[in-house]
N, C-alpha and C positions, 0 to 999 in steps of 0.2 A: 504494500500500500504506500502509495507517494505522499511525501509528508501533506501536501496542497488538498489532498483526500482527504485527509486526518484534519484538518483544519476545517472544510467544510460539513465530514461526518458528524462532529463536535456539535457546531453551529445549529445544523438541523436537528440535532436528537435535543438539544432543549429549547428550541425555536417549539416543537413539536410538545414540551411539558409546559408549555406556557410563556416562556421568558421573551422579553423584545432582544432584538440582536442590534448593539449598541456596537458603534464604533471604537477601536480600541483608540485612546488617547495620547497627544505626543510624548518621547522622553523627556520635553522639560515639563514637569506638572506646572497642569493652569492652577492660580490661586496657594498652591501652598508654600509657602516660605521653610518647611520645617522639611523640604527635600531637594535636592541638586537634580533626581534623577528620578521618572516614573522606576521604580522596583519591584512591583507586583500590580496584578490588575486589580486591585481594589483601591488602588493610589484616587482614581477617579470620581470612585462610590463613596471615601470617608464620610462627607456630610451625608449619607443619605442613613447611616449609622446613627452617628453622634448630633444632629439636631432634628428640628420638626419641619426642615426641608420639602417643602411640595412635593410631590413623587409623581414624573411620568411614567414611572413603572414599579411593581411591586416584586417584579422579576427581570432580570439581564442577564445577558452572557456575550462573553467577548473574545477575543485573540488579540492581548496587547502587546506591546512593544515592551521591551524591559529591557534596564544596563543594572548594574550591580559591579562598581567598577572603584567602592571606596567606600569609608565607614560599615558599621556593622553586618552589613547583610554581604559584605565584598567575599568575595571567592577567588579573584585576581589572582593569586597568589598559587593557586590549586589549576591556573587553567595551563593547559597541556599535560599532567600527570595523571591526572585522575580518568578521563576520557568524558566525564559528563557535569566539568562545572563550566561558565562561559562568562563573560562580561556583558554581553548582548544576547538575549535570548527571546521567546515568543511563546507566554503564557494566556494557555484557554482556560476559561475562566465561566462558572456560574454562582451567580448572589442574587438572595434574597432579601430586600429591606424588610423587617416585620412582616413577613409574608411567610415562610415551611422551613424548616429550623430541621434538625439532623437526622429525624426515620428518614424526612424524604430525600435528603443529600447524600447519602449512605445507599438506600435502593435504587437509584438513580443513579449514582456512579455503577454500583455493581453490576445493574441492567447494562450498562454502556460498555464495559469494559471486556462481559461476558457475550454477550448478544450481539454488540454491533462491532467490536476490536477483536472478538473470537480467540480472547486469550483464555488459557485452560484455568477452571478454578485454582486445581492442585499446583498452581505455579506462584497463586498470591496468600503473601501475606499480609496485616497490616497493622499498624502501631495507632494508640492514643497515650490520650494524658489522662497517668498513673490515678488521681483523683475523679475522672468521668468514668463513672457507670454506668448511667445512661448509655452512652457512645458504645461502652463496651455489651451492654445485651443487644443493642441491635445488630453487631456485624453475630453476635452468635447463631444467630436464623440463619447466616449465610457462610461461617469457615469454623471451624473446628477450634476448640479453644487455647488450644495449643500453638496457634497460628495467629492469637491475636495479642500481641506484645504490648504490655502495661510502661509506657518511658516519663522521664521527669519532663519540668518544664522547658527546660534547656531543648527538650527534641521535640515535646509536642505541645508548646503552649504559643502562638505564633503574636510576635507584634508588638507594640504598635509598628506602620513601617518609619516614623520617624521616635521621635525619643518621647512624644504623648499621645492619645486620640486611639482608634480602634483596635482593641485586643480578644483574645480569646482561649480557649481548648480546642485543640485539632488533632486529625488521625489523620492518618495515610497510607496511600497502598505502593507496596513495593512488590517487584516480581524477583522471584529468587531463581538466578542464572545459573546455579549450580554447587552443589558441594566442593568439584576443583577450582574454585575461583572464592573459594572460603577459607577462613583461618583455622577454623577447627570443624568438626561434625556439630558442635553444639553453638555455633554460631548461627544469630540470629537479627532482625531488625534493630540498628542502633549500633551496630558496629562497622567502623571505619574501613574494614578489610575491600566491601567492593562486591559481596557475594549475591547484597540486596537492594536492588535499586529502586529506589523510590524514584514513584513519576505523577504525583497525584495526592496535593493536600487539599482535605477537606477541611476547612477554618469553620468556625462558629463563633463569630464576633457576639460577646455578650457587655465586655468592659469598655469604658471611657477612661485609658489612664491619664492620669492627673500630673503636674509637673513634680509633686512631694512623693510621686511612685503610688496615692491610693486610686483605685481600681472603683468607680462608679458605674452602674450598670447604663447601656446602654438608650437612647433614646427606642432604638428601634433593634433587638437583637435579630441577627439574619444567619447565612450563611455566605462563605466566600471562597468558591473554592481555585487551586491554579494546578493546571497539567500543564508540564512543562512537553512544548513541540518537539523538540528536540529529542527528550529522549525517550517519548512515547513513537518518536519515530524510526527511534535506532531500535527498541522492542517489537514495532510489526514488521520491519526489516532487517530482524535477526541480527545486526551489526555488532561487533565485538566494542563498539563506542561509537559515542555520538559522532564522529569525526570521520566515521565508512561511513553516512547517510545522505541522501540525495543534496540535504542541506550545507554541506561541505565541501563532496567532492569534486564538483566541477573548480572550488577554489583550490583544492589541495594538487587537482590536476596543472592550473595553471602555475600553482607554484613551482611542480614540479618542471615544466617545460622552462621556466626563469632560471633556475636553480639548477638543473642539471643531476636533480640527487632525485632517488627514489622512497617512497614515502615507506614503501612497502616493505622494500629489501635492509632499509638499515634501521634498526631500532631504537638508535641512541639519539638520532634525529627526528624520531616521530614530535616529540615535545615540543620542536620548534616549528613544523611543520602547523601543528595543532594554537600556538600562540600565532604565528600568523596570521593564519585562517580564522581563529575567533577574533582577535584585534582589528581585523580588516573590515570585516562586518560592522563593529562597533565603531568606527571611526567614519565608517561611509552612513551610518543611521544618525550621526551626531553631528557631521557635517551637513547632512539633509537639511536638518533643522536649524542650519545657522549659526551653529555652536562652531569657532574656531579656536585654534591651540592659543595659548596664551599664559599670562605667570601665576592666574589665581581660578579659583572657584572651577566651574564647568569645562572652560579653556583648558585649565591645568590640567583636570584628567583626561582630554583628550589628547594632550599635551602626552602626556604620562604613556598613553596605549599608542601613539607610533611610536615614539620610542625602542616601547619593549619590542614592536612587530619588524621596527628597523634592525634590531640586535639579534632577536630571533633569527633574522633572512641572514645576517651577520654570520649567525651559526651554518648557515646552510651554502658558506661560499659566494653569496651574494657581494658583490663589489660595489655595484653602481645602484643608484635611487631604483626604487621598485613597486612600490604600494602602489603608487599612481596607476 
C-alpha cells in the first residue's frame, strides 16, 4: 500500500464515523506564542479543548505537517540511528471536542487497523497509563491481557505540546517485528531495544495545565489521536525502516546518484544517508513557508538542519554544494 493510500484510507474511514476533514495547519502555528513549530496535530484544536470556543465541528480528523527539531519533544539527535525518528514528519490524526471520549477511540482505531490496514491481531500490542483502568478494560474485549502493558507517565501521559494548556492519559498500539530484533524473550512495550514499534497514540485530553504545574480539568474533554505516516507506512510495506519507504527513497536514490556511494551495500553510511534525507524534507517544508536560516528563533533551527544534512553529505564524499 502506497503511503498517499494510507493517507486517504485514514481520511475516509473517519470522514465515514462522523468527523469533518479539516485541513492540516502550517508548521509555524497560527496564534500560539508558547510554540516555534506545529509538533502534533492537535497544535491547531488547543482552544477547542481548553475554552468555550464556538465549534464548527464536534469531530475532525487530519494529516498535519509536523517538525520536532528542538526543545522537548526533539528526537534530532536519534534521526539516522534508530530508523523511525524524523524532524519532519506527517501525522493522521482524529479529535473529539466534548463529543466520544475513549470506548469509541479505542474500537475505532482497532476496526481501522484490523479491517481496513489488514494487520494480524496477534502482531499488536499496546500500552496505557499505569493509573487508567478505564482504558485498560476496554482494549480487554479486544487482546489478551498479557499484551496490554501498564507504563508511567513519562511513556503514557502525553502533553501539554508547549510547557501549559492540553494534557492527558494515553495508550498506544505498537506492532511487534519480532523476537530477533528484541533484547530479551521477555521484552516488551517500553523498551528502547526496537522490537516494538509504536505507530499510533490515542490521547484523551482531560487537563488544562496551569503555569504552577496544577492540572484543571478541561473545558471540553475529547480525544486526540496521531498515526505517524511514516511508519504506519514502513508496516504495510514490510520495510526494515522508515527510510526503505516510498517516502524516502526516490530521495535516498538521488543521493545516491550525487554521492556515488551505495545506500544498501555499506552500513556504516546508512546514518548519513538517513540524516540527509530526513533534513532535506525539513528544510524544503520550512522554506515553503518563509522560514529562512538565520542567528535566532525558527531561522536558527533551520539554520541548524543544513548544517547537519551538509556534514552528513560530508560523510558521504560529497565535495561540492548539494541540497539545492
Amino acid at each position: 500500500m502506497k503511503s498517499y493510500e494510507i493517507r486517504h484510507l485514514y481520511l475516509d474511514f473517519f470522514k465515514e464515523k462522523g468527523h469533518s476533514v479539516v485541513p492540516g495547519s502550517g508548521l509555524i502555528p497560527f496564534d500560539d506564542p508558547t510554540l516555534l513549530f506545529t509538533s502534533a496535530g492537535m497544535v491547531q484544536f488547543k482552544k477547542f479543548w481548553a475554552t468555550d470556543t464556538p465549534l464548527s465541528y464536534p469531530r475532525a480528523t487530519t494529516c498535519q505537517k509536523c517538525l520536532r527539531a528542538g526543545g522537548k519533544d526533539s528526537d534530532i539527535d536519534k534521526i539516522g540511528i534508530t530508523g523511525r525518528h524524523h524532524t519532519f514528519f506527517e501525522m493522521l490524526g482524529n479529535f473529539s471536542f466534548g463529543d466520544y471520549f475513549k470506548k469509541e477511540a479505542i474500537e475505532w482505531a482497532w476496526e481501522f487497523v484490523l479491517e481496513h490496514l489488514k494487520i494480524p491481531a496477534g502482531y499488536i500490542w499496546v500500552s496505557y497509563y499505569e493509573k487508567d483502568d478505564e482504558t485498560k478494560e476496554i482494549w480487554k474485549k479486544f487482546l489478551p491481557v498479557e499484551r496490554i502493558v501498564p507504563l508511567s507517565d513519562k511513556d503514557n501521559f502525553w502533553g501539554p505540546a508547549g510547557e501549559t494548556g492540553v494534557c492527558g492519559p494515553c495508550t498506544e498500539l505498537y506492532i511487534d517485528t519480532g523476537i530477533k530484533k528484541g533484547c530479551s524473550s521477555g521484552c516488551r512495550p517500553g523498551c528502547e531495544c526496537g522490537r516494538f514499534l509504536e505507530f499510533w497514540n490515542l490521547v484523551f485530553p482531560q487537563y488544562d495545565k496551569q503555569t504552577d504545574g496544577t492540572l484543571l480539568p478541561l473545558k471540553r474533554r475529547g480525544v486526540d489521536t496521531g498515526m505517524g505516516l511514516e511508519r504506519i507506512t514502513r508496516i504495510m510495506q514490510n520495510a526494515p525502516s522508515n527510510y526503505e519507504t516510498d517516502l524516502f527513497l526516490p530521495i535516498i536514490k538521488k543521493i545516491e546518484d550525487i554521492s556515488g556511494c551505495s545506500y544498501d551495500k555499506d552500513e556504516k553510511k546508512k546514518p548519513s544517508f538517513r540524516i540527509t534525507a530526513d533534513h532535506i524534507r525539513a528544510a524544503v517544508f520550512l522554506i515553503d513557508e518563509n522560514v529562512l536560516p538565520s542567528n535566532e528563533g525558527r531561522g536558527y533551527v533551520l539554520r541548524r538542519i543544513i548544517r547537519r544534512a551538509e556534514m552528513a553529505g560530508a560523510d558521504l564524499d560529497i565535495k561540492e554544494p548539494f541540497l539545492h
